[in-house]
C-alpha positions as CSV (number, residue, x, y, z in Angstrom):
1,X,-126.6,-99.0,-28.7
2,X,-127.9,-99.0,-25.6
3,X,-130.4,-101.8,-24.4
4,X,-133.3,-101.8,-21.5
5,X,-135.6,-104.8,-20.5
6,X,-139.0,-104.8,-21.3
7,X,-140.8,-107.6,-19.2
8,X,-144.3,-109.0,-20.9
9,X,-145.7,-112.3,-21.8
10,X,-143.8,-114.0,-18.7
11,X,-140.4,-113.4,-20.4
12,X,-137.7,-110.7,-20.5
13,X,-137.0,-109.6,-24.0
14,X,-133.8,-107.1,-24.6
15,X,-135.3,-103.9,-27.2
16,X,-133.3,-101.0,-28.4
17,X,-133.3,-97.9,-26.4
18,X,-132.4,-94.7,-28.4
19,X,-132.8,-91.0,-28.1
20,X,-132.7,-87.8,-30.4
21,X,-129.3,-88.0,-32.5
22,X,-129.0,-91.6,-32.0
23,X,-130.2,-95.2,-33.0
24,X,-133.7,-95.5,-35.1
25,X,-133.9,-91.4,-36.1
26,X,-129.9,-91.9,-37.4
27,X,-131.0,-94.4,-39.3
28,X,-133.6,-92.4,-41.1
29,X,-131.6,-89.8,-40.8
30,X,-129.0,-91.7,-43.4
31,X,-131.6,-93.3,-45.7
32,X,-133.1,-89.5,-46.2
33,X,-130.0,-88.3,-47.0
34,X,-128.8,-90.9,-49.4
35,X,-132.6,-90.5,-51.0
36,X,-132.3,-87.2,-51.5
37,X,-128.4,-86.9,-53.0
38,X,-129.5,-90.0,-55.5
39,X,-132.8,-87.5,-56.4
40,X,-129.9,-85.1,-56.8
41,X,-131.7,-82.7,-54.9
42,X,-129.7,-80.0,-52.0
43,X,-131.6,-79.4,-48.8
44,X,-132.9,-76.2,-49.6
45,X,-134.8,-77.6,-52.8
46,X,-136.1,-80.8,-51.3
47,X,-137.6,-78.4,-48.5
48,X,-139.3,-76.3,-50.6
49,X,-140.8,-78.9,-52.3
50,X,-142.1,-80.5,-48.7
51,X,-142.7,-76.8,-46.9
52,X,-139.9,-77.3,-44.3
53,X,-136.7,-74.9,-44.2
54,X,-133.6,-76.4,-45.0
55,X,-131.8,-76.1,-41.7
56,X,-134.8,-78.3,-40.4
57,X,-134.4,-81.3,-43.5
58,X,-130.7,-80.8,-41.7
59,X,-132.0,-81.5,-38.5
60,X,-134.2,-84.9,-39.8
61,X,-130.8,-86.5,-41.4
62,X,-128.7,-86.1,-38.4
63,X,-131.3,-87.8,-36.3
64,X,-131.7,-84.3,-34.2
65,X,-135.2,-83.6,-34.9
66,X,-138.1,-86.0,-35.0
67,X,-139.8,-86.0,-38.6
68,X,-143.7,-86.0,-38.6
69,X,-145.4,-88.9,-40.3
70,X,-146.7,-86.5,-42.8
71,X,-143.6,-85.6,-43.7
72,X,-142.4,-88.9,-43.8
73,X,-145.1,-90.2,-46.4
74,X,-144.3,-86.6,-48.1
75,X,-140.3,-86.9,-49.0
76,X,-141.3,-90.6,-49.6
77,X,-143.0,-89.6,-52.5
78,X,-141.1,-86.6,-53.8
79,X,-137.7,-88.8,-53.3
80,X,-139.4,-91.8,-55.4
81,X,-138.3,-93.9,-52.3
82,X,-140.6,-96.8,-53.0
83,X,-142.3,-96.9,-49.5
84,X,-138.9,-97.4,-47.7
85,X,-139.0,-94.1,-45.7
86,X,-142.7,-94.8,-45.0
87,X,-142.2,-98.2,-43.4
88,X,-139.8,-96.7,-40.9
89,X,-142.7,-94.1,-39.6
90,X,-144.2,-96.0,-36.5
91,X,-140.5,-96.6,-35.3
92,X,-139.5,-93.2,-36.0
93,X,-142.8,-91.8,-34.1
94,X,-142.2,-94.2,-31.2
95,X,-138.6,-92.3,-30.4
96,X,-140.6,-89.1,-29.5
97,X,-141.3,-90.6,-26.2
98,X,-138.7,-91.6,-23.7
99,X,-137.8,-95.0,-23.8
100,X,-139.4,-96.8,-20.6
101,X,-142.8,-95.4,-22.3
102,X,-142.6,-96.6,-25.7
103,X,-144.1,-100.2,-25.4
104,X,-147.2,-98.2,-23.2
105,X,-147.7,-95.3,-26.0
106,X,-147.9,-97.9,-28.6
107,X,-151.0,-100.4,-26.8
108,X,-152.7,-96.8,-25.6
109,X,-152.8,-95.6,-29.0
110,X,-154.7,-98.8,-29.8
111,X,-156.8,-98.9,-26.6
112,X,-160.2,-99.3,-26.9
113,X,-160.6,-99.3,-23.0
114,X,-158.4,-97.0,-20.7
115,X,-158.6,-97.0,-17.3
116,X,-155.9,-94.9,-15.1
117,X,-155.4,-94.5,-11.6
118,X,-153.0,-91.5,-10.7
119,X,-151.5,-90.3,-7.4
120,X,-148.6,-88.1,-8.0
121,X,-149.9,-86.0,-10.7
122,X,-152.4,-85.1,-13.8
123,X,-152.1,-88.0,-16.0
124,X,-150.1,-86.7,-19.6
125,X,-153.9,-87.3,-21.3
126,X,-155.3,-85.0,-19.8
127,X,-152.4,-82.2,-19.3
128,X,-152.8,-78.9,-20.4
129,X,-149.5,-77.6,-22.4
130,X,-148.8,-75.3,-20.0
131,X,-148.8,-78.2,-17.2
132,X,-146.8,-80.5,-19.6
133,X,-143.5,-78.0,-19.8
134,X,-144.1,-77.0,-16.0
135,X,-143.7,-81.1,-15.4
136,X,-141.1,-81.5,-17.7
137,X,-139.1,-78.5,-17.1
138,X,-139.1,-79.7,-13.3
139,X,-137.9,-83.1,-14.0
140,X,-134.8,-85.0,-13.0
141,X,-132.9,-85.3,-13.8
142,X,-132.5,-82.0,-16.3
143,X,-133.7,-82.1,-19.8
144,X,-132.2,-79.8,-22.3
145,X,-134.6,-77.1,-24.0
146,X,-135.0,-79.9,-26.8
147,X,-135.7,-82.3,-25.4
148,X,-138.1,-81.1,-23.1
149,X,-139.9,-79.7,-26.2
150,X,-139.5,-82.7,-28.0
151,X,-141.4,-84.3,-25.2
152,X,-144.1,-81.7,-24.9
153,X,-145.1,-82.5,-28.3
154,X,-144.9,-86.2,-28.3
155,X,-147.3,-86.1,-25.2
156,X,-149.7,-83.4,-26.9
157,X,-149.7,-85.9,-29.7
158,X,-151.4,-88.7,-27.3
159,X,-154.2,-86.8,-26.7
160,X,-155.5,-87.0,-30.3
161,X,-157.1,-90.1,-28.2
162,X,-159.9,-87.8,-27.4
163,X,-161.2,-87.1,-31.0
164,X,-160.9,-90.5,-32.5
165,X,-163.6,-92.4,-34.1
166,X,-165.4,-94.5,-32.8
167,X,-164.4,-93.1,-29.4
168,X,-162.5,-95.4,-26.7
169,X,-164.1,-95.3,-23.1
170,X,-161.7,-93.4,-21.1
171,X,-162.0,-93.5,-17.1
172,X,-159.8,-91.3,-14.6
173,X,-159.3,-91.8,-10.9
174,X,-157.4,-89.0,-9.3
175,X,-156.2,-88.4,-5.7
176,X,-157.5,-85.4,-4.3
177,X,-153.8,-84.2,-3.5
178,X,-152.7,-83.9,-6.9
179,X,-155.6,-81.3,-7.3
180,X,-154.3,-79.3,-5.0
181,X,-150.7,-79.2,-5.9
182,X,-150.3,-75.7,-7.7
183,X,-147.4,-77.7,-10.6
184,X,-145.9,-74.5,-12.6
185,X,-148.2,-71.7,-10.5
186,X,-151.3,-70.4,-9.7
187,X,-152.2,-69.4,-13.6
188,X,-150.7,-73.0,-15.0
189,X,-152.8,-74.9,-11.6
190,X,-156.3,-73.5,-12.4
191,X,-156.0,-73.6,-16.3
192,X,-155.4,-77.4,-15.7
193,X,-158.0,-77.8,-13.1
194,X,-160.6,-76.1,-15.9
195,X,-159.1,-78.4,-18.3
196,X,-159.7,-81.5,-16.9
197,X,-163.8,-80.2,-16.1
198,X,-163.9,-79.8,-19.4
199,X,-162.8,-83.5,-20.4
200,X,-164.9,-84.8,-17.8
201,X,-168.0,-83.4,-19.4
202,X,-167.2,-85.8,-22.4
203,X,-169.9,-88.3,-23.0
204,X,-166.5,-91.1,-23.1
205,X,-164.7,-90.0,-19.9
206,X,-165.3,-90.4,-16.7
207,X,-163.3,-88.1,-13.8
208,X,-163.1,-89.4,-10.2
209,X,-161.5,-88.1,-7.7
210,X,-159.8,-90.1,-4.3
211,X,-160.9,-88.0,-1.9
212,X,-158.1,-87.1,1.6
213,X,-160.9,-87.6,4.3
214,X,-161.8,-91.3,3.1
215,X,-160.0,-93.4,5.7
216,X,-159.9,-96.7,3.2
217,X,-157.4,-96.6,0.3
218,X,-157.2,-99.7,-2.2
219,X,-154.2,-98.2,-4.5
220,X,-151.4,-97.3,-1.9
221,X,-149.0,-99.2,-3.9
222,X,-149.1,-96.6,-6.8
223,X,-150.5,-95.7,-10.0
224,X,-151.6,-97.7,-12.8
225,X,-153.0,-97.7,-16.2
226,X,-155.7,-100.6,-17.7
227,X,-156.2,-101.2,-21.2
228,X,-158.0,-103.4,-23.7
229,X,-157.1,-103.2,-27.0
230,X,-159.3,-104.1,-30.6
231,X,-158.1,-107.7,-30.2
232,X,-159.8,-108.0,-26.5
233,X,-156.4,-108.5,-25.0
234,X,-156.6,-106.9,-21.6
235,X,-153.3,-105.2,-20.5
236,X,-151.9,-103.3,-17.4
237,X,-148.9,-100.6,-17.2
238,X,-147.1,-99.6,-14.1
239,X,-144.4,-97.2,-13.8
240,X,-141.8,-95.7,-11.0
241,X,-138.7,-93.4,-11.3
242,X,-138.7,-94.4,-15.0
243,X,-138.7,-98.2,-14.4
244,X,-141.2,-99.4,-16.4
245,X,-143.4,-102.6,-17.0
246,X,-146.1,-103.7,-19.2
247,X,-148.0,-106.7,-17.8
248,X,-149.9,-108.9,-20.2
249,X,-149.9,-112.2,-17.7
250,X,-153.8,-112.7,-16.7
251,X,-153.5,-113.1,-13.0
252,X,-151.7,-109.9,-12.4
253,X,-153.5,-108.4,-14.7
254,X,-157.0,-109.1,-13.0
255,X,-155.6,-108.3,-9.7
256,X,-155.3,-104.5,-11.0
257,X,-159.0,-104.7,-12.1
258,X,-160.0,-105.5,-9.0
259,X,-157.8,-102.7,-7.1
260,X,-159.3,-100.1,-9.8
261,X,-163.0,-101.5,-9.4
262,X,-162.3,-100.7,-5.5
263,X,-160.9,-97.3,-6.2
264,X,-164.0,-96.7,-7.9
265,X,-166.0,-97.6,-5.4
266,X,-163.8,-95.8,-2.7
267,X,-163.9,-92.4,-4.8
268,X,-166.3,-89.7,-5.4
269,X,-169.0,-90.3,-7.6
270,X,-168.2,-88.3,-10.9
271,X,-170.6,-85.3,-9.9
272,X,-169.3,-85.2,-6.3
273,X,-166.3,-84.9,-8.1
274,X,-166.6,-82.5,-10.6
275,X,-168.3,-80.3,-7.0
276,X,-164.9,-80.9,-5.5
277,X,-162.9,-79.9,-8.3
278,X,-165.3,-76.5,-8.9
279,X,-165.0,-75.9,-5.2
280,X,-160.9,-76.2,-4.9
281,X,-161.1,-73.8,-7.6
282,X,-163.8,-71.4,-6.0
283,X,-161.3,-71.5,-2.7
284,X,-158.1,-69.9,-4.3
């Protein structure tokens, strides 16, 4: 199994890196299959009973497809597993996203506070699907048709952030340039760039934009993502050519606050930027 370093709390600790057909969805992938041979039940019959074809209940036990977490509870029952399939679900749902991300995807989906700072391109919360494959189908270096729509789904999925209850406060800051960078066309650029004026007329978000003529620049050493979870821990994420960290130590912490609080300041107001983003559009 292959291992990657995952720095937080001050300390290095060594987690388990897997992918689709190895590691965590194996694992699952076995248990299934024993569950389902004690239940004396063949593929085809255990899929009818959960509404998935047998080829795919194939797919779930040889760790090459991702089972949902409704399916999960589902064959738990039907398979009498005791809640033994069910316990593995968070794991299992954490290996939809590629491995440097997994730590991030798991504090953002308990966020209560979110505050990202982008420079390179539409952050994945508030991509459009047709921007999502267009990213992902450019990225290197190349993913295979399934994975690339394994991750198209599993960064869909984060977006459920929008309609949850009660509703995080969610704040963008984007650099004008990534607006005007036509990513998968002209069709695929201005159905994003409508997208994201329609999130940013949610009461929750707020969409600011880093405008090119503004000669002071607080976050030219990259992106970043803020977070405060239910607890009131305060968290930061940065990430580069998939090398990933999750920062939980207060003074580094802060000192990302304080860059994003300047960004803020340094960016267009959100109605200046909403103009902006109405007038790229108007211009093409």
């Amino acid at each position: 199994m292959v291992l990657r370093e995952v720095r937080g709390m001050g300390d290095e600790v060594q987690q388990p890196e897997y992918e689709v057909g190895t590691g965590m969805l194996c694992v699952f992938g076995r248990q299934l299959k024993l569950f389902r041979e004690r239940a004396g039940l063949d593929r085809a019959k255990l899929g009818s009973l959960t509404g998935y074809s047998a080829s795919t209940i194939a797919s779930f036990e040889q760790g090459r497809r991702i089972p949902p977490p409704k399916f999960i509870d589902q064959v738990d029952e039907v398979l009498e597993a005791g809640g033994v399939l069910s316990a593995s679900k968070e794991e299992v749902a954490r290996a939809q996203y590629p491995a440097f991300f997994r730590d991030a995807a798991k504090l953002e989906a308990e966020a209560v506070e979110l505050h990202v700072y982008d420079s390179q391109l539409v952050n994945g919360l508030l991509q459009t699907e047709e921007y999502v494959r267009a990213v992902f189908a450019m990225w290197q270096p190349l993913l295979d048709e399934a994975l690339i729509e394994q991750r198209v789904v599993a960064r869909l999925s984060r977006q459920e952030i929008f309609s949850r209850r009660p509703a995080p406060h969610l704040s963008f800051v984007i650099e004008e340039a990534v607006l005007l960078r036509p990513l998968g066309g002209q069709a695929v650029w201005r159905g994003q760039l409508e997208h994201l004026m329609l999130i940013a007329e949610k009461r929750n978000v707020v969409v600011q934009v880093m405008p090119l003529s503004h000669q002071e620049h607080a976050g030219l050493a990259g992106p970043f993502t803020l977070m405060e979870v239910k607890d009131g821990r305060r968290i930061a994420y940065t990430e580069v050519q998939g090398d990933s960290r999750v920062h939980t130590e207060r003074q580094r912490v802060r000192q990302l606050e304080r860059t994003y609080g300047i960004l803020r300041a340094q960016a267009h107001t959100p109605t200046e930027s909403l103009a902006l983003i109405e007038r790229i559009l108007g211009e093409r």
